[in-house]
KELUM-462813 format. One line per field, with one value per residue (C-alpha): x, y, z. Coordinates in nm, 4 decimals. Example, Ala and Ser with C-alpha at 12.3 -4.5 7.8 and 13.67 -1.06 7.14 Angstrom:
xx <- [1.2300 / 1.3670]
yy <- [-0.4500 / -0.1060]
zz <- [0.7800 / 0.7140]
//
This chain:
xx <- [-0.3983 / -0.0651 / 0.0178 / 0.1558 / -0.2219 / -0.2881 / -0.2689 / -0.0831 / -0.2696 / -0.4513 / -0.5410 / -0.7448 / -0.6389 / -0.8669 / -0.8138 / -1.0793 / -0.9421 / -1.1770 / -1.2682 / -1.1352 / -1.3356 / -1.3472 / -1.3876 / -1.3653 / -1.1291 / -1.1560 / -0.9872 / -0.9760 / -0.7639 / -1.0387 / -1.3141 / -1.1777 / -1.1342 / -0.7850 / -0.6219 / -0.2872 / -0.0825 / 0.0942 / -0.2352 / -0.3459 / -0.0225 / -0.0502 / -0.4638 / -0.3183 / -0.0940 / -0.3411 / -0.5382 / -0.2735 / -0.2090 / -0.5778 / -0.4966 / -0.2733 / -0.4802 / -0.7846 / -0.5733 / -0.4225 / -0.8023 / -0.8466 / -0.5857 / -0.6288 / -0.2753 / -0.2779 / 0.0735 / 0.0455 / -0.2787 / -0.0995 / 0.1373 / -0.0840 / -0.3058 / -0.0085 / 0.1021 / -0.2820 / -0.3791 / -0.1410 / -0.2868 / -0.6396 / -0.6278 / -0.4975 / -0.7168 / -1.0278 / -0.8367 / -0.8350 / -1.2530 / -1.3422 / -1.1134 / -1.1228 / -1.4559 / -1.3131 / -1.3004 / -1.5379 / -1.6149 / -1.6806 / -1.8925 / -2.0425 / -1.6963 / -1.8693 / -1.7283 / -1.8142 / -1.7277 / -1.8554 / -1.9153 / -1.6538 / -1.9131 / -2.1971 / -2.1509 / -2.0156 / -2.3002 / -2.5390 / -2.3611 / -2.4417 / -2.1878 / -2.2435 / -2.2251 / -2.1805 / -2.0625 / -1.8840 / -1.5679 / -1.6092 / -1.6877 / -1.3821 / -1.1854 / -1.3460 / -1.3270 / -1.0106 / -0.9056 / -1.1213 / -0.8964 / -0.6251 / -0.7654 / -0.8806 / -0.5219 / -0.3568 / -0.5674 / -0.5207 / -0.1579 / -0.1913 / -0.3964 / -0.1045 / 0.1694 / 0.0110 / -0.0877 / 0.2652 / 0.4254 / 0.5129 / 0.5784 / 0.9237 / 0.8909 / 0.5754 / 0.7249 / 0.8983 / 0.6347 / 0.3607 / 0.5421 / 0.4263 / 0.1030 / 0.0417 / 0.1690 / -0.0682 / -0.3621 / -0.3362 / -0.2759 / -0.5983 / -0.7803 / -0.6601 / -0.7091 / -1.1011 / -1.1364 / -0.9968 / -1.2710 / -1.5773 / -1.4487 / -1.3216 / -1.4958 / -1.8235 / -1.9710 / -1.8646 / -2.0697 / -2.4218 / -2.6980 / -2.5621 / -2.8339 / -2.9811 / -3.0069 / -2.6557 / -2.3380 / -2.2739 / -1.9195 / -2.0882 / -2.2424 / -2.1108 / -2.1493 / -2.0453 / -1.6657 / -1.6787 / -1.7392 / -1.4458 / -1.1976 / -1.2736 / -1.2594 / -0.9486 / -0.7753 / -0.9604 / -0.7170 / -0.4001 / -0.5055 / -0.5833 / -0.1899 / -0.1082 / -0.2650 / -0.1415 / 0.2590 / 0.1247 / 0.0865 / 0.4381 / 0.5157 / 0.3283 / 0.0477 / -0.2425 / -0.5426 / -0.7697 / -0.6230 / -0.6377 / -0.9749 / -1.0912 / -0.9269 / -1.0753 / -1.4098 / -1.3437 / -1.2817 / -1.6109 / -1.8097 / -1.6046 / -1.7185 / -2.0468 / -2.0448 / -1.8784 / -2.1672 / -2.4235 / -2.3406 / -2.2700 / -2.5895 / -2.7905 / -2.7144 / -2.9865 / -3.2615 / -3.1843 / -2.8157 / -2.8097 / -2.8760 / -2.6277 / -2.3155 / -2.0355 / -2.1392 / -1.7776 / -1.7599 / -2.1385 / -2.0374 / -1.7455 / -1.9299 / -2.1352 / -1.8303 / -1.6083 / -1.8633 / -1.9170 / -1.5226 / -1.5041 / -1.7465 / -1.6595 / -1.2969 / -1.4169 / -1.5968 / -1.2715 / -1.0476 / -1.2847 / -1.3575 / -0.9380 / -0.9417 / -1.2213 / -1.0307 / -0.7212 / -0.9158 / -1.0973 / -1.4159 / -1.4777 / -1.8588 / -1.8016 / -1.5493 / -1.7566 / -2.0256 / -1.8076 / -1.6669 / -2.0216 / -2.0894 / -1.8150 / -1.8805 / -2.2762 / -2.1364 / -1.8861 / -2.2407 / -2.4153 / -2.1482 / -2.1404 / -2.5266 / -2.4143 / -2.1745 / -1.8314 / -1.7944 / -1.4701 / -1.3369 / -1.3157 / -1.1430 / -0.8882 / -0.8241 / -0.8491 / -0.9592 / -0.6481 / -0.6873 / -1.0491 / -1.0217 / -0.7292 / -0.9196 / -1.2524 / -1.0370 / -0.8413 / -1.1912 / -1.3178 / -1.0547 / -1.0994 / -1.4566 / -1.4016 / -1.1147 / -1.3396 / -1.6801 / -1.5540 / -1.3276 / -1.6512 / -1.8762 / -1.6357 / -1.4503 / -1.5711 / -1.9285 / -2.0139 / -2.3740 / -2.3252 / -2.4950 / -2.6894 / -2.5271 / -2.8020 / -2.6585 / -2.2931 / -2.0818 / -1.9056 / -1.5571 / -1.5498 / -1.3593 / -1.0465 / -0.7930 / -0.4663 / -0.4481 / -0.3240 / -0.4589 / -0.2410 / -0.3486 / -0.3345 / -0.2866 / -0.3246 / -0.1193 / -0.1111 / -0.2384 / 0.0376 / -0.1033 / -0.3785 / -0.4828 / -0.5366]
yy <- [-2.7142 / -2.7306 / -2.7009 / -3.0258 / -3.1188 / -2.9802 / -2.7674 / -2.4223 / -2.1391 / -1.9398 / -1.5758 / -1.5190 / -1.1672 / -1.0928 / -0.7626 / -0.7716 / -0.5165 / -0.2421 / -0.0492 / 0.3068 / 0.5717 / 0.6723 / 1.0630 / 1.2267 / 1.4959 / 1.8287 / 2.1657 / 2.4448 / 2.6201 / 2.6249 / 2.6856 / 2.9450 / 3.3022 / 3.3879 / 3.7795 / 3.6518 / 3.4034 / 3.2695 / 3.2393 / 3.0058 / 2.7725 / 2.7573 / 2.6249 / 2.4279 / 2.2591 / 2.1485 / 1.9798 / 1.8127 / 1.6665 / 1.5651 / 1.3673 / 1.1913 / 1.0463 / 0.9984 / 0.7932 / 0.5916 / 0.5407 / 0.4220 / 0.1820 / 0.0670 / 0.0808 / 0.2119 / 0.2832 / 0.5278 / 0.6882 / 0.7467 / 0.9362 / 1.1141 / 1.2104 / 1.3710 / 1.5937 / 1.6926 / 1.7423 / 2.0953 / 2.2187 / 2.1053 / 2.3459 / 2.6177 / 2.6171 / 2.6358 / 2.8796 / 3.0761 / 3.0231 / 3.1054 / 3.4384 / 3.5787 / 3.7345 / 3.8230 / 3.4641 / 3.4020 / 3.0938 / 3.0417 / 2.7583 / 2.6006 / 2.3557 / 2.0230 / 1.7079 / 1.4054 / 1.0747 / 0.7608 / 0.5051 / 0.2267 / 0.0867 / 0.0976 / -0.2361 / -0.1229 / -0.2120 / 0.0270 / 0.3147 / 0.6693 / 0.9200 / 1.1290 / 1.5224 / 1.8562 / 2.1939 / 2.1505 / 2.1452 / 1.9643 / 1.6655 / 1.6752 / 1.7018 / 1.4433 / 1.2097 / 1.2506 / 1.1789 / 0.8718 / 0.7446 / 0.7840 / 0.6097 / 0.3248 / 0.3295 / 0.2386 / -0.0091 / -0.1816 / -0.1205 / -0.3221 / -0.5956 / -0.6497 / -0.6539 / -0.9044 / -1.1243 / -1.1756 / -1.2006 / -1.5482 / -1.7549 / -1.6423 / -1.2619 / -1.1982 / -1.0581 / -0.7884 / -0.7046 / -0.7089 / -0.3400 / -0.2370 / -0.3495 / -0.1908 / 0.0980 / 0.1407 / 0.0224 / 0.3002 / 0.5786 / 0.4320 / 0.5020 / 0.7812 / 0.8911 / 0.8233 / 0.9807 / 1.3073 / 1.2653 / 1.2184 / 1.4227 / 1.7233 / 1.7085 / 1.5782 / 1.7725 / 2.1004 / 2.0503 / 2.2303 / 2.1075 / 1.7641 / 1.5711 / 1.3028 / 1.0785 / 1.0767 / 0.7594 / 0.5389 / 0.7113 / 1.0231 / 0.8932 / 0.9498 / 0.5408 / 0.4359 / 0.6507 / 0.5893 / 0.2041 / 0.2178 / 0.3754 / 0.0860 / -0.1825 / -0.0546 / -0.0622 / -0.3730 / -0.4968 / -0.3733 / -0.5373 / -0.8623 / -0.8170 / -0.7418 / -1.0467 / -1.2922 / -1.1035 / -1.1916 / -1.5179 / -1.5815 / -1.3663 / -1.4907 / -1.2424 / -1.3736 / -1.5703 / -1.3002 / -1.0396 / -1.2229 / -1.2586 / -0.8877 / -0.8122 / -1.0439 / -0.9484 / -0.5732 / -0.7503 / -0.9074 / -0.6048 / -0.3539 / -0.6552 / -0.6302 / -0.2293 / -0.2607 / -0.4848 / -0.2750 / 0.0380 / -0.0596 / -0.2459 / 0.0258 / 0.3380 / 0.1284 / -0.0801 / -0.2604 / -0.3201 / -0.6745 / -0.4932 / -0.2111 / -0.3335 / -0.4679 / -0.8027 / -0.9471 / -0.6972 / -0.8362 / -1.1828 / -1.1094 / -0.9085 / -1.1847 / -1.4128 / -1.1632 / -1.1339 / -1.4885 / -1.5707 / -1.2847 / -1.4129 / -1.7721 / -1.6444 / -1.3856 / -1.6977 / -1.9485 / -1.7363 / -1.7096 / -2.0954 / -2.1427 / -1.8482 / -2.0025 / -2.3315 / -2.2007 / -2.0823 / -2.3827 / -2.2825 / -2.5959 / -2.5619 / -2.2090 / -2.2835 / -2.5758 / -2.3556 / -2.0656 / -2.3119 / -2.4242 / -2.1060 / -2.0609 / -2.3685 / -2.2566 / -1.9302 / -2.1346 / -2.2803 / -1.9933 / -1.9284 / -2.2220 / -2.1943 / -2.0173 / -2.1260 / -1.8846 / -1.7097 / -1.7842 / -1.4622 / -1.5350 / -1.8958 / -1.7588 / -1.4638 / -1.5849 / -1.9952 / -2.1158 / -1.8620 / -1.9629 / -2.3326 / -2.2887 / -2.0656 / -2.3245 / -2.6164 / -2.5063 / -2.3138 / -2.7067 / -2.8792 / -2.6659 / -2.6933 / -3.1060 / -3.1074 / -2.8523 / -2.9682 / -3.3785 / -3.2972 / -3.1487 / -3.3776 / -3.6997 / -3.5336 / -3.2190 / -3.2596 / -2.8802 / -2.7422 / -2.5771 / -2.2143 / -2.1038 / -1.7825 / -1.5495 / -1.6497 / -1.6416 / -1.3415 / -1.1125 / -1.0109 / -0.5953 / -0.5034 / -0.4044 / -0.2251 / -0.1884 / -0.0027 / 0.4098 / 0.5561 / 0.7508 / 1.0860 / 1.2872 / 1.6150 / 1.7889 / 1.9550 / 2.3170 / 2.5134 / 2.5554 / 2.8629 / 3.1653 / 3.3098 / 3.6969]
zz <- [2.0757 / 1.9354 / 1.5348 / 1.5448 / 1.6261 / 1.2840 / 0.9930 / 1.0196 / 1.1725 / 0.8752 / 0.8124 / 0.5074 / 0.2853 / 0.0232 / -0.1207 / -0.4443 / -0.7107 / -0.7799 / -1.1155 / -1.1144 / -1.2375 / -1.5847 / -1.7343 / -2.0712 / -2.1582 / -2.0882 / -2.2231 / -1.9931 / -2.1824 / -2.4781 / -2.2289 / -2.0041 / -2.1642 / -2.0536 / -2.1247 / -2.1898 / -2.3491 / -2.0345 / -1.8556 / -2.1261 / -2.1359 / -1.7603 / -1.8489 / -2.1158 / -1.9236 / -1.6765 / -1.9359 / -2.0527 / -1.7231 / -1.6645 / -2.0363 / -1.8417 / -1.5715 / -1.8009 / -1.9993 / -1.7085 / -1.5519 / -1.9366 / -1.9384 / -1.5889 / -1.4568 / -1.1264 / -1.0666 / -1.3477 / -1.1961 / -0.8254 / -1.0628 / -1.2840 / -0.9816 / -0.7986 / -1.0886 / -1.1622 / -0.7838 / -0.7613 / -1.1149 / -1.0044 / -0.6688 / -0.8484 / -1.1271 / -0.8164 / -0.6710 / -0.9910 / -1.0697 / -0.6863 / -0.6382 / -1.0135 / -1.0805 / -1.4187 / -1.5362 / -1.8119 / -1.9396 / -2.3448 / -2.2908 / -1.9557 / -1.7524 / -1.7240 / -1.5052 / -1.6184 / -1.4510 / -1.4648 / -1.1046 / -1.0456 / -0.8275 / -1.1245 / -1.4019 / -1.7182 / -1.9276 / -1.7553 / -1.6174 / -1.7359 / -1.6763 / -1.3678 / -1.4740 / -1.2767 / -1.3438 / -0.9649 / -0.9120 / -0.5955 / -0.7758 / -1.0113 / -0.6590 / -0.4666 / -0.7974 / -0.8645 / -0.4907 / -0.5386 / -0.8798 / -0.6378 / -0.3258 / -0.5461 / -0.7692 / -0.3834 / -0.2640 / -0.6434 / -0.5885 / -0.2914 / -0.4278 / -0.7044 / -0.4225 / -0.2455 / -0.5435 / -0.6897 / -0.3123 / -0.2385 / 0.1042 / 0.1461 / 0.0221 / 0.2094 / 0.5141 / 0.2850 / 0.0391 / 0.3071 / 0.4672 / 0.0952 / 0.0941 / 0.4867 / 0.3307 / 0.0200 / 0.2163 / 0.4798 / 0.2249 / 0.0684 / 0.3942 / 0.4406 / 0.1109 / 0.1260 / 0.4867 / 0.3881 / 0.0682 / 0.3420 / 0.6003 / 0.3880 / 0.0104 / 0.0401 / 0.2968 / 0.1155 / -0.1826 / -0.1260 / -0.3194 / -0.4115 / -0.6005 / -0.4227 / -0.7169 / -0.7203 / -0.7922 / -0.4927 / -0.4121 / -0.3819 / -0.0479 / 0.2728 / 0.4178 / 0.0531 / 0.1723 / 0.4979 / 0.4205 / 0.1433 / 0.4284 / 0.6655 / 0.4001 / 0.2947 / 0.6449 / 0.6948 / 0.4348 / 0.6740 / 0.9750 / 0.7802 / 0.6605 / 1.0182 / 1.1483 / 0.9416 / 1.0156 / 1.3961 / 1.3773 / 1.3409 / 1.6397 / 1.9047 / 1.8768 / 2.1428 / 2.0425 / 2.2449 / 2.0433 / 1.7249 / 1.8020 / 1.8475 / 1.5629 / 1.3581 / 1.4837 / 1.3892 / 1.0448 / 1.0277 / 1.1258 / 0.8894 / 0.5918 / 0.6496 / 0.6342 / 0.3111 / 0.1405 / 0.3163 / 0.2277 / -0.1420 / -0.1504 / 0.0180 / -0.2248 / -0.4689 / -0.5022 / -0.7814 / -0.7078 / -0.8379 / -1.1715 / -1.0986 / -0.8761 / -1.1015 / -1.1048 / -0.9445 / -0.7147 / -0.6600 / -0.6050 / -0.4202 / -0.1598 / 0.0126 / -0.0061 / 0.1999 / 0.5002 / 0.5547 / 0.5591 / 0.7696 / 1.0231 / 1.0170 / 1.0627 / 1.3558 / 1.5271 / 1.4773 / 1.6697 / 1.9544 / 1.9370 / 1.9808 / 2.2641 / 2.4351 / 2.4176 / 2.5403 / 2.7958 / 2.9265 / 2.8227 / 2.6263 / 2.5817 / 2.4534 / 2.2153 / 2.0967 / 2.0304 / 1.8511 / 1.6280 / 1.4952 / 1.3984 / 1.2437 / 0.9849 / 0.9779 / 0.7944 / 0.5785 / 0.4736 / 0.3952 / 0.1750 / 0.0040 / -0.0788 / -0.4006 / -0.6283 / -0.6123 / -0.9365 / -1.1727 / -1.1151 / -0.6938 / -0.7737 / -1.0600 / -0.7599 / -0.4164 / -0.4922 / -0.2903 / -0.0023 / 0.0346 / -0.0167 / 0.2918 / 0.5069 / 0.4523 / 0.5163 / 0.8409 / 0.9462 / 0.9668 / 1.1130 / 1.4018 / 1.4228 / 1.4124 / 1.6594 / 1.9424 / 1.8595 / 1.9282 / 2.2051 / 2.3961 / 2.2673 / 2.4009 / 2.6818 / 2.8385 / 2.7691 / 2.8606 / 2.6827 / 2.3615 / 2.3326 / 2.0280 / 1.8057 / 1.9809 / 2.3614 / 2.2343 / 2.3604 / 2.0776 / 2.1801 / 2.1856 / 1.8148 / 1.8084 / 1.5395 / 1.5277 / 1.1721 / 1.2286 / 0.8612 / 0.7100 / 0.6683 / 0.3363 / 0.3312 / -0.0335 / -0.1949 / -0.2613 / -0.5607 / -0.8217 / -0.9698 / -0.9187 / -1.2247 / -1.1922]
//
């Protein structure tokens, strides 16, 4: 099927902005008894740049929370490697963490406190995951037709730092906290990070895809990829929806809505690539039957109503997707049904292509401790 047969070839990106966390100041240098007067400028200092990134998370400008994450991170480390090696450190009253969920509504989240430092590391790293993957998000929404192959090496770029950034939280944070309490935020579960790493390079390979189809890049390929896609989707609304029961009441109601919305575009886009590979293939029957599954989860979608928010954001990238999604299901479905007339297969009978990714995360490495109080 040529494109002259049709519409251009379409590759739906929707990268959904998330909330960054949120956290209350904190003076170490009032909390921690220190001997000497340098000691305390050092702790001083390092409250002064945790200001810094709880007023960024505050004002919700990521670019300025990348930064103020990067000049807290090296103060952060030193002041654990201070508490955990100084046996003389005495505190004046007990070092809380507070921090409230970006995956909890607004309305009804309570802060989250510890008195672990772990969790002031792991949600700091989070702020700065999340502050990349919203950097990304902005890229890509002010990046136009002729600009997008340019801006979309940025967007790669912030979306695989993201990844990485929330793998080296699961793989290298979380586990090390002993004890954590069960009844505990959603990031502070292993799927929930996990989920957020693949979501986030989910994003890249989306970006990739859409660079391929002005290359050349095989249907077959296109396919697996997009199939990875689908599957990654549906971790990502599982695992948020799985850390509570009453997450209808709890999930950030956007972030609620946009959820179901990604999966089914996800499939139905999954399924139209292996409708056109089956075509291309000769497989008429098959492709036939891929491509009415496809529309079947364009329907499922359309069962509820998509929320303001989705059409002011991502409107014209859905109503594209929906609209080329169709054609192809009108243009395979009639050319079997008049020409090839070759049995279509229900979704149960219908072979998945094997996943595929093309996304390398990039991997963060921290930085080191700036100081070691003695």
């Amino acid at each position: 099927m040529s494109e002259e047969e049709g519409p251009p070839q379409k590759q739906p990106i929707l990268l959904f902005p998330l909330q960054l966390p949120r956290t209350k100041r904190i003076s170490f240098h009032n909390i921690i008894q220190t001997a000497t007067i340098q000691t305390k400028e050092i702790l001083a200092q390092t409250s002064a740049f945790r200001d810094e990134l709880y007023q960024a998370c505050e004002d919700g400008h990521n670019a300025t929370v990348i930064s103020s994450c990067e000049s807290y991170f090296p103060l952060l480390f030193g002041l654990i490697e201070s508490v955990e090696h100084n046996p003389n450190l005495h505190l004046n009253v007990p070092l809380q963490f507070s921090w409230s969920s970006p995956f909890v509504e607004k309305a009804v989240s309570k802060p989250f406190v510890s008195y672990v430092y772990r969790h002031e590391v792991i949600m700091v790293a989070l702020a700065y995951g999340i502050a990349h993957y919203n950097r990304a998000a902005e890229i890509l929404s002010q990046t136009s037709v002729a600009s997008f192959d340019e801006e979309s090496k940025k967007v790669v770029i912030y979306l695989k730092t993201a990844a990485g950034i929330f793998e080296y939280i699961h793989v290298n944070e979380l586990g090390r906290w002993i004890d954590i309490p069960p009844d505990r935020p959603p990031e502070l579960n292993l799927n929930v990070l996990r989920a957020l790493q693949e979501y986030a390079a989910m994003g890249a390979q989306s970006v990739t895809m859409k660079k391929g189809l002005s290359t050349g890049i095989s249907l077959g390929i296109l396919a697996k990829l997009a199939v990875q896609n689908w599957r990654q989707s549906e971790r990502f609304e599982v695992a948020l929806k799985s850390t509570s029961k009453n997450y209808k009441e709890t999930l950030p109601r956007p972030l609620r809505k946009f959820l179901p919305v990604n999966t089914a575009l996800s499939k139905s886009t999954a399924f139209r690539y292996m409708a056109q590979d089956a075509f291309a293939n000769a497989k008429y029957g098959l492709a036939s039957s891929y491509a009415i599954v496809s529309v079947t989860a364009l329907k499922k979608m359309k069962k509820r109503p998509i929320s303001q928010t989705l059409l002011k954001s991502f409107g014209k990238e859905i109503d594209d997707s929906i609209f080329y999604i169709e054609h192809i299901h009108r243009k395979l479905w009639g050319q079997n049904e008049h020409v090839y007339f070759e049995r279509n297969l229900p979704e149960e009978q219908l072979q998945i292509l094997e996943p595929k990714s093309v996304v390398t995360i990039t991997m963060w490495i921290p930085p080191s401790a700036a100081y070691r109080l003695v």
